[in-house]
C-alpha positions in Angstrom: 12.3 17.1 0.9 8.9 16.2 1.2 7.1 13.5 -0.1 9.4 11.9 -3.1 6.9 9.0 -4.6 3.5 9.2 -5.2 1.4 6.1 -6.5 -2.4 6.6 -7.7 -4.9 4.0 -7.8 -8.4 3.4 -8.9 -11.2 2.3 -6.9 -14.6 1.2 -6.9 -15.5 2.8 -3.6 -12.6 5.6 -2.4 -13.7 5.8 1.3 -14.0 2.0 1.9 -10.5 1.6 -0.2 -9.3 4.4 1.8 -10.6 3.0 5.2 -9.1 -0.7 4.5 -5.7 1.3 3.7 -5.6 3.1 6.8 -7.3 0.5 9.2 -6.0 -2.4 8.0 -2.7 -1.4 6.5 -1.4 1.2 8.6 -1.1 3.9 6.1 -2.1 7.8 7.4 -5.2 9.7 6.3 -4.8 12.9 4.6 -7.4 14.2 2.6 -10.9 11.9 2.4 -13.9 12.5 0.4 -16.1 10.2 -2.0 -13.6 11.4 -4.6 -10.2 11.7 -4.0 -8.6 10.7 -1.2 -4.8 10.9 0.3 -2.9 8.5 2.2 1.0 8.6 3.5 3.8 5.9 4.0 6.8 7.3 5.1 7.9 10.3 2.4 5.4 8.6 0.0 1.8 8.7 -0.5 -0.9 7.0 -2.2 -3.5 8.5 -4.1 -7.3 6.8 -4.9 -9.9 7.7 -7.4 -12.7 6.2 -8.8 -12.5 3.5 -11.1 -13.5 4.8 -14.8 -12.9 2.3 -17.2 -13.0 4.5 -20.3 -10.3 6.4 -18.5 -7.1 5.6 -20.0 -4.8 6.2 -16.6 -7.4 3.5 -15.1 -4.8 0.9 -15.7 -5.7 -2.4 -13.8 -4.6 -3.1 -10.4 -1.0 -2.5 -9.3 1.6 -4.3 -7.0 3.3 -2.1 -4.6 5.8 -2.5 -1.4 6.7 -0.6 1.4 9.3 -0.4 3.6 9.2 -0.9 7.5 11.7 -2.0 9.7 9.1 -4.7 11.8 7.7 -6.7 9.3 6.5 -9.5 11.8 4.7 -6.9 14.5 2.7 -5.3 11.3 1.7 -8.7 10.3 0.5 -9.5 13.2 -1.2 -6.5 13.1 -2.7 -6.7 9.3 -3.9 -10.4 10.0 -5.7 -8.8 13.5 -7.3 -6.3 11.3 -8.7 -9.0 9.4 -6.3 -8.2 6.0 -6.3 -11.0 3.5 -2.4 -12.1 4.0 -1.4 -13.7 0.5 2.2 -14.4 1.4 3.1 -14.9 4.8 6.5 -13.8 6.1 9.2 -14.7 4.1 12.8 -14.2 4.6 14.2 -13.6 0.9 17.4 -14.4 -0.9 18.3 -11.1 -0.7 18.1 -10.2 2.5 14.6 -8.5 3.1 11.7 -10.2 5.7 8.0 -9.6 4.1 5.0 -10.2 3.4 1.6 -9.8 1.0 -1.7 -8.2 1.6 -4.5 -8.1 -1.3 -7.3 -5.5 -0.8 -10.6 -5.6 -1.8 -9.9 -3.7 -5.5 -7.4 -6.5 -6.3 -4.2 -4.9 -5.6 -1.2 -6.2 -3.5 0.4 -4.5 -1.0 4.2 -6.0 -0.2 6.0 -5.0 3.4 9.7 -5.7 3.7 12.8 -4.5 5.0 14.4 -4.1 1.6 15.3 -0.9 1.2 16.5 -0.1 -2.5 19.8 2.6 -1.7 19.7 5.2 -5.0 23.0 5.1 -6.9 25.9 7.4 -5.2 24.8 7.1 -1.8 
């Protein structure tokens, strides 16, 4: 199917956004340039932009999560990378391990072995 969720943030500086996501986070390059870059998760992908404040789809700052099956080995790996851990790993009430990263644009990036299962399946 493709990608099947695309979020799309705003940032002051696309390439170093873009660089923390993809060195730091683990998330894959795709397209990179001062003004628009892509980056992949899985079947979704992130999209950055720059900030424009009179822009009224540059919301704020956003929350999001992302599913992986070792959330303890990409800690480890986040923290090497020098990522700003927020929430160490936490086994939840229901059921999922994770943890929180803030980047440098103020957003918070939540890994976890929750897996939300779509109605019917």
């Amino acid at each position: 199917m493709g990608v099947v969720i695309v979020t799309t943030l705003r940032s002051d500086d696309v390439l170093a956004h873009a660089r923390f996501l993809t060195d730091v986070l683990g998330l894959v390059p795709g397209h990179l340039s001062e003004g628009h870059a892509e980056l992949f998760w899985g079947d979704g992908a992130v999209l950055l932009g720059p900030r424009r404040p009179d822009d009224p789809w540059d919301t704020g700052r956003a929350v999001t999560y992302l599913v992986l099956e070792d959330p303890d080995a990409h800690h480890d790996r986040v923290a090497a990378a020098g990522g700003e851990v927020v929430m160490g790993l936490t086994d939840q009430s229901y059921g999922s391990r994770e943890f929180a990263v803030v980047d440098g644009e103020g957003n918070r990036w939540s890994f976890g072995t929750y897996r939300p299962v779509p109605p019917g399946r």
